[in-house]
C-alpha positions in Angstrom: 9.5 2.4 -9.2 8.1 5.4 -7.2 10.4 8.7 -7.6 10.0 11.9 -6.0 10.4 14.9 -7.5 11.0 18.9 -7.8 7.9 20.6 -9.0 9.3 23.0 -11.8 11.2 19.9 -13.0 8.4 17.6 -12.8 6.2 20.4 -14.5 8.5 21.6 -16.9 11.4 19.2 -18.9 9.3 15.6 -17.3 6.5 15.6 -19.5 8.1 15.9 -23.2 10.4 13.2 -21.9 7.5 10.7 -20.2 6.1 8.5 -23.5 10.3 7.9 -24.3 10.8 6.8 -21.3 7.6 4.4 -21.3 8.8 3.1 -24.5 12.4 2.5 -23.1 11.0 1.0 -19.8 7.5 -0.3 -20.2 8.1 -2.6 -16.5 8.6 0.6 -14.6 5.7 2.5 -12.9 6.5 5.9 -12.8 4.7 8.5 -10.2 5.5 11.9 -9.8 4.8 13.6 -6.0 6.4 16.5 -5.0 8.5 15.1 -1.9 10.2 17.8 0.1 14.1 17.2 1.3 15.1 13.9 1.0 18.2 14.6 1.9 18.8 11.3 4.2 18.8 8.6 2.1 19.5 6.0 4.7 16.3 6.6 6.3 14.0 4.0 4.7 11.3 5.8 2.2 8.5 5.2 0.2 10.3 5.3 -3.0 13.5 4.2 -5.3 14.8 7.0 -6.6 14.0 10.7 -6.3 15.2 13.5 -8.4 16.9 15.9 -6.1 18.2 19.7 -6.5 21.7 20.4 -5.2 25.3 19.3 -5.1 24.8 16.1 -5.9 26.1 15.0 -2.7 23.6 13.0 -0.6 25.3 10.7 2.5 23.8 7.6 1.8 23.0 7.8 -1.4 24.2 7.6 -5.1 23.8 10.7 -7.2 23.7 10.5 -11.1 23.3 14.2 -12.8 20.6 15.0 -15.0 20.3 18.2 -15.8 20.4 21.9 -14.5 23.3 23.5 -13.6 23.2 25.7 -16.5 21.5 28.9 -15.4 20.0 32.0 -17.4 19.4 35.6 -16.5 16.3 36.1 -17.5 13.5 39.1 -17.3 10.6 40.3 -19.8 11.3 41.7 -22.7 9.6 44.6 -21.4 12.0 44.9 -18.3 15.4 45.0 -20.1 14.2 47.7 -22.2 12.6 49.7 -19.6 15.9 49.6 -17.3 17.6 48.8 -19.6 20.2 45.7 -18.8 23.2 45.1 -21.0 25.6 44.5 -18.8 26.1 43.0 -15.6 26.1 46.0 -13.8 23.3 46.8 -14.8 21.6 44.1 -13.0 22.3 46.0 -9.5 19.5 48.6 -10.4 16.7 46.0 -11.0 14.5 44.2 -8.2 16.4 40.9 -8.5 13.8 37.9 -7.6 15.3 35.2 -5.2 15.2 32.0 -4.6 14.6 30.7 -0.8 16.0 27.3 -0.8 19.0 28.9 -3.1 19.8 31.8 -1.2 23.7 32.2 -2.8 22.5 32.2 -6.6 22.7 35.8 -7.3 26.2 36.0 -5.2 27.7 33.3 -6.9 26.7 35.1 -10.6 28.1 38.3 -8.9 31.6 37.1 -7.8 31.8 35.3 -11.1 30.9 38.5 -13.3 33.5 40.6 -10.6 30.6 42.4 -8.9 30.0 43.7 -5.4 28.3 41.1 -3.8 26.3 43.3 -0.4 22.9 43.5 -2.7 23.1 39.8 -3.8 20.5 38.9 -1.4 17.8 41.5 -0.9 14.8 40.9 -3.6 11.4 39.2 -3.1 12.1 35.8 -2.5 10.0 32.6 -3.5 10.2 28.7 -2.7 9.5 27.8 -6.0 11.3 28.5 -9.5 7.8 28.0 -11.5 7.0 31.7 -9.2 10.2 33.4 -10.1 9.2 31.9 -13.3 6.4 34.2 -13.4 7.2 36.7 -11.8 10.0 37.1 -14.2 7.4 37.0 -17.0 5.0 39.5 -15.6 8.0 41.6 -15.0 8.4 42.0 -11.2 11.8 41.3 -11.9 15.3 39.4 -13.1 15.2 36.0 -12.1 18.2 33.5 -12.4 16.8 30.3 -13.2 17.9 26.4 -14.7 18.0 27.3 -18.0 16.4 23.9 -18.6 13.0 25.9 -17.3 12.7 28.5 -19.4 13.3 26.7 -22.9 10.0 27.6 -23.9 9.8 31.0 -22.6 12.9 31.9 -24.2 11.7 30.3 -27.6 8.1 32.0 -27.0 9.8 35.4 -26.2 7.8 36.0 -23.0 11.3 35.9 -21.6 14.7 37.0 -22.5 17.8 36.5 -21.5 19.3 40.7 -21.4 23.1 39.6 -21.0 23.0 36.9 -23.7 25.9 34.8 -21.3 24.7 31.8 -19.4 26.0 30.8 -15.9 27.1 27.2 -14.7 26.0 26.7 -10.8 27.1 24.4 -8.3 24.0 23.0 -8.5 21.5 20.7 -10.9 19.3 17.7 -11.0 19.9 14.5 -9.7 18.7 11.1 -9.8 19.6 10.2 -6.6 18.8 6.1 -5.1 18.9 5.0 -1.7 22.4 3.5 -2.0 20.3 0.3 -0.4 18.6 0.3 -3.3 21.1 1.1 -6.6 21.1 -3.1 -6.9 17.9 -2.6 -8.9 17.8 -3.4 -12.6 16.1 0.1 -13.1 
């Protein structure tokens, strides 16, 4: 089987997972490549399956969720005490670190903690949630992230989460297949 894949997923929650899932399916070949928008699944590929960030609505394919659409605001330690953030509002002050490819993040948090919406876009933006990652660490800024990629940040205390309530987005993981492909055993 040949699955593409996110980077921060592939680099983060993957690799605890990878020796269960050999155990469970010792037939399947597994190869991890970072494979850009395969958003058209009835255009023939070089893979079964891919793990996809989104809706989980993909024409031409079928999408099974995995994991992600719990979200944390999250920011150095450092950060929320220098601003400091306790509450939402609080957030409008701080240099709030965006995501390209998920441009409405911070104005879907906003409308759902009743905030004014006009600064939900302007921060330094990134392709890459591993970056905002970082960034978040080094504390450029507040990043809002799959919570799934900042277990270990969290538990470390590199990062913190300054409002202690999490966020559920539109959007997660998905296993998504070709739907030409869902008759494998796999």
């Amino acid at each position: 089987m040949r699955a593409a894949s996110g980077a921060p997923l592939a680099e983060e929650c993957l690799p605890p997972r990878l020796g269960h899932f050999q155990r469970t399916l010792p037939q399947v070949s597994l190869n991890l490549v970072r494979y850009q928008h395969a958003h058209d699944f009835a255009t023939p590929h070089e893979f079964d399956a891919a793990i996809q960030y989104g809706c989980g609505n993909w024409p031409s394919a079928n999408a099974r969720y995995l994991i992600g659409k719990e979200t944390s605001i999250v920011c150095s330690p450092q950060l929320r005490d220098t601003l400091p953030l306790h509450t939402p509002q609080d957030l409008l002050r701080a240099t709030l670190l965006q995501h390209i490819e998920v441009p409405l993040a911070w104005q879907d948090w906003m409308e759902a903690n009743g905030l004014d919406t006009s600064a939900s876009r302007f921060g330094p933006g990134f392709n890459l949630y591993s970056l905002i990652i970082r960034a978040a660490v080094s504390g450029f800024g507040v990043g809002i992230v799959p919570t799934c990629l900042v277990e270990d940040e969290l538990a470390a205390g590199s990062l913190v989460e300054p409002l202690k309530n999490r966020f559920d987005s539109p959007l997660g993981y998905y296993l998504c297949a070709p739907t030409a492909r869902t008759n494998l055993s796999v």
